[in-house]
N, C-alpha and C positions, 0 to 999 in steps of 0.2 A: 807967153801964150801957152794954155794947156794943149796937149798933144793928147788929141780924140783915141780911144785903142778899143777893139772892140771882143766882146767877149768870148770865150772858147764854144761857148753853148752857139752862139746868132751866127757862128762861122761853121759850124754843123748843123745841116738842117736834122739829120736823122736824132741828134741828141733833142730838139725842139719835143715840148709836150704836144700828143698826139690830141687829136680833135674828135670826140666820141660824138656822136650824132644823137641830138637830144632825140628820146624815145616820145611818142604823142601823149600826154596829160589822161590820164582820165578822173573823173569823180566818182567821188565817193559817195556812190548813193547807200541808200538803206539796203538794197538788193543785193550790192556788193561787198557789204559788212557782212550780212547773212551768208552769204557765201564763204566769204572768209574765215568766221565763225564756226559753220559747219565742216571747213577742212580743218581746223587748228583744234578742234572737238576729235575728227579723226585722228591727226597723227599723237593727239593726247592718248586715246587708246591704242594705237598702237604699238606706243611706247610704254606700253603696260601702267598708264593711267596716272604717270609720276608729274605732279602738280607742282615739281619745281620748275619747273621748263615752260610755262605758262609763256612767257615773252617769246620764248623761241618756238614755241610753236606757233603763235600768233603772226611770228614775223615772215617763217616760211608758210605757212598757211597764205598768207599775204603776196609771197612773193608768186607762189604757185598758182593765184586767182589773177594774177594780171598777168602774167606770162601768157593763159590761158584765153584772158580778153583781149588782149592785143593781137594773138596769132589768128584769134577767129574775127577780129576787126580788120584784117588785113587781105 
């Protein structure tokens, strides 16, 4: 007969992965690319216009437009 043992993790609750609270969905409309567009346009100038960073601006730009629509959806 195997002898059940249970593991160090499920005998610690506080080691268990923690549950982050899915944030509400939004879509992507054409309003909200434009948006996002015109920040990632920004922080492209203000970072003195260097067009290697195209991705990262787009993705902060991005992150920065729904931050924005969720505090003001709330």
């Amino acid at each position: 007969m195997k002898k059940s043992t249970k593991s160090p993790r499920a005998a610690n609750p506080s080691s268990r992965s923690k549950v982050i609270p899915k944030q509400k969905s939004l879509e992507l409309t054409d309003d909200i690319r434009g948006r996002i567009a015109m920040k990632a346009y920004e922080l492209y100038e203000q970072c003195g216009r260097d067009g290697s960073r195209e991705m990262n601006h787009w993705l902060e730009a991005e992150q920065i437009v729904m931050t924005e629509l969720r505090r003001a959806d709330s």
